[in-house]
C-alpha positions as CSV (number, residue, x, y, z in Angstrom):
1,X,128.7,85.8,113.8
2,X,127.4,82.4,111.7
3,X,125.1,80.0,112.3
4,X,128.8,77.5,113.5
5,X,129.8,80.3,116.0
6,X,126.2,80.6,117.3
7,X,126.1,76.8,118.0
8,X,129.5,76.1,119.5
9,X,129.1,79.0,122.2
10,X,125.7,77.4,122.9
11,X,127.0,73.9,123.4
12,X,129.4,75.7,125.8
13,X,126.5,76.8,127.8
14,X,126.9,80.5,126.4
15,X,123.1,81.9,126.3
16,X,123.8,85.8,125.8
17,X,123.8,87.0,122.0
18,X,122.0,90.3,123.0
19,X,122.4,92.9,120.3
20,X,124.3,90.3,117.3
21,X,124.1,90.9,114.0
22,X,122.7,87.6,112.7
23,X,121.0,89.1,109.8
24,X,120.1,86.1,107.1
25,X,121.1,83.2,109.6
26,X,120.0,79.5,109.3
27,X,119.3,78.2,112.8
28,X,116.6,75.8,111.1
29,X,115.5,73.2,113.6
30,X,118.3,74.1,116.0
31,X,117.9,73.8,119.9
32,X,118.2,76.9,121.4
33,X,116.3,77.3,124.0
34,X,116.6,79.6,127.2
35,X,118.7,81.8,125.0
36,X,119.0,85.3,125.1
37,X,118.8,87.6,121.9
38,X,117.6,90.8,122.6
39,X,117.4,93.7,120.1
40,X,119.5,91.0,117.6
41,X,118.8,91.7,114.2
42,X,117.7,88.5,112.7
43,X,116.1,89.9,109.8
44,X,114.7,87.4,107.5
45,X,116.9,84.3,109.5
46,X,115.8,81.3,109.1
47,X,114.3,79.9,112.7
48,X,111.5,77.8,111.2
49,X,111.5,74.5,113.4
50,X,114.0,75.8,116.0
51,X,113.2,75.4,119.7
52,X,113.3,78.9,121.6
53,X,111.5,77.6,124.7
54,X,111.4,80.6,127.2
55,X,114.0,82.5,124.9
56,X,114.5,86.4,125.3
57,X,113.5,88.0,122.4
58,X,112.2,92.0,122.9
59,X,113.0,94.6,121.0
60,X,114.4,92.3,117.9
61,X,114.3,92.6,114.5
62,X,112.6,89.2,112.7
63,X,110.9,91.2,109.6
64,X,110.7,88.4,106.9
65,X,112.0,85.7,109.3
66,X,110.9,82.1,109.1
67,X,109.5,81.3,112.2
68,X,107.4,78.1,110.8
69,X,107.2,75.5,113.4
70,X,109.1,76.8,115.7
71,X,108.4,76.7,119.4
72,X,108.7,80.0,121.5
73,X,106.3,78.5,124.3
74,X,106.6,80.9,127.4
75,X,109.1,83.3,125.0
76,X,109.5,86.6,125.6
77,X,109.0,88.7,122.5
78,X,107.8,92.5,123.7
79,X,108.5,95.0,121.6
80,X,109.5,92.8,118.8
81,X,109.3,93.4,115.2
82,X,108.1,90.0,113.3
83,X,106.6,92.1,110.4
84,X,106.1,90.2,107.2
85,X,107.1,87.0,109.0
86,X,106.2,83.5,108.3
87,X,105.3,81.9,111.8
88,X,102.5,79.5,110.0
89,X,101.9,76.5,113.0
90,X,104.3,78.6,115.3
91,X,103.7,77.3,119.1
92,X,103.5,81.0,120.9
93,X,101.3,79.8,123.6
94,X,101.9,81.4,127.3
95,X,104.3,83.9,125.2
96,X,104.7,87.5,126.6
97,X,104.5,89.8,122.8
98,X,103.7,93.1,124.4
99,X,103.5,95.8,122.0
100,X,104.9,93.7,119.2
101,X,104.4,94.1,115.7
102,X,102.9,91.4,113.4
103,X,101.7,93.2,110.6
104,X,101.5,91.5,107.5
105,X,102.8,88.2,108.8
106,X,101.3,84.6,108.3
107,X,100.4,83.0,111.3
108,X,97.9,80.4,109.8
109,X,97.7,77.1,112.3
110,X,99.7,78.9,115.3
111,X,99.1,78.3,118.8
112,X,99.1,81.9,120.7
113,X,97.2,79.8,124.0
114,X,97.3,81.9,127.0
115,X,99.7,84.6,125.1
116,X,99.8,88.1,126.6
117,X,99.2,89.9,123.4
118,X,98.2,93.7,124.7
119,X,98.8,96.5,122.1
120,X,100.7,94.2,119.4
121,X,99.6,95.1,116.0
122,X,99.0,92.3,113.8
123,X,97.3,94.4,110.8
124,X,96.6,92.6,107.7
125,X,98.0,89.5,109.1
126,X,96.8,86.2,108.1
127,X,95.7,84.4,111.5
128,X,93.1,81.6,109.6
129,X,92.5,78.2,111.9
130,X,94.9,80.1,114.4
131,X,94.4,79.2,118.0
132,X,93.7,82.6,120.0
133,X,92.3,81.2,123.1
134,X,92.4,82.3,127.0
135,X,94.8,85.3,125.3
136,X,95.0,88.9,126.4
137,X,94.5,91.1,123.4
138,X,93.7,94.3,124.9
139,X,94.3,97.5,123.1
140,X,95.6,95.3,119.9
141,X,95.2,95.9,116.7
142,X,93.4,93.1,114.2
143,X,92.4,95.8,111.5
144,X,92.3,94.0,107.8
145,X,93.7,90.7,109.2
146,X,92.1,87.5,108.3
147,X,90.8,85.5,110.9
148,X,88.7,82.8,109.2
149,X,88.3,79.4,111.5
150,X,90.4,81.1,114.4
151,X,89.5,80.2,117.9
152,X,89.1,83.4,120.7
153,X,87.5,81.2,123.8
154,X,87.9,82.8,126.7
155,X,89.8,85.4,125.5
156,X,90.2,89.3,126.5
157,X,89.8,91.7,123.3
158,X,88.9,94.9,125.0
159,X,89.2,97.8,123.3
160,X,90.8,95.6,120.4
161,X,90.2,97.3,116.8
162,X,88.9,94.6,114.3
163,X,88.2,96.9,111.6
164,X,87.6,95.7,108.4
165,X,88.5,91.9,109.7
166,X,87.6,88.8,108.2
167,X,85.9,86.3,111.5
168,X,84.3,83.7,108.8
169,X,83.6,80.8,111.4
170,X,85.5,82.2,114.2
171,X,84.5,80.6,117.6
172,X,84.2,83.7,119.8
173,X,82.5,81.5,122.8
174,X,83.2,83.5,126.2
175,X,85.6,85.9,124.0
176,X,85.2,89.4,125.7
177,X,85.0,91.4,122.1
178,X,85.3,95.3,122.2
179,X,82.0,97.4,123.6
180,X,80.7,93.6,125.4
């Protein structure tokens, strides 16, 4: 299925490509909000400025995707693998990424407000002058991952592993942080 296919049966009002192969696709700035994709493989596509508003996303493969810009507000993204992914000024915020892996992935400038982030793993990741705030991180995993100028207000980090992480200027006000 190609980019052309993927549009016209959106414009028809089709919102089900659970399971596609869309491997390498350019969706760039593309509306497709609403829409359902998972476990598609859409391994290093290119989503950067696309609109996936409350789109279904668990279980799928975006390793080396670009995300940049894109808006996934109130997306569902459990289970997801978004390893080595460029989301830099992704809007994520009041996004479901349960158990969802981020390691290695640049989300510098993103907006994860309100995101229910519990058990994702977002080792080595590069999160500087991200926006973490009134998010639920339990259980996740921020080991190596650069944090410099990120904001955690309000957020929940219990029993959150931030070994080895860089919080250079971090504003942790009202953050619960592991053993608080």
């Amino acid at each position: 299925m190609d980019a052309k296919e993927i549009l016209e049966k959106y414009e028809a009002g089709e919102r089900d490509f659970n399971s596609k192969q869309l491997m390498g696709i350019d969706l760039e700035g593309k509306d497709l909000t609403g829409g359902n994709f998972v476990k598609a493989d859409l391994l290093k596509a290119d989503l950067s400025q696309t609109n996936l508003t409350e789109a279904n996303l668990c279980s799928t493969k975006l390793s080396g995707a670009d995300l940049s810009k894109a808006n996934l507000y109130k997306a569902k993204i459990s289970c997801a693998n978004l390893s080595e992914a460029d989301l830099d000024r992704i809007n994520l915020s009041y996004a479901e990424v349960l158990e969802t892996n981020f390691s290695n992935s640049s989300l510098k400038n993103a907006n994860l407000v309100c995101i229910k982030g519990r058990s994702s793993n977002f080792t080595r990741a590069e999160l500087q002058e991200a926006d973490l705030s009134k998010g639920e991180f339990s259980d996740a995993n921020f080991s190596q991952t650069k944090l410099d100028n990120a904001k955690f207000k309000k957020s929940d980090f219990t029993n959150t592993n931030f070994n080895k992480a860089s919080l250079r200027e971090t504003n942790l006000e009202r953050a619960n942080l592991p053993n608080n």
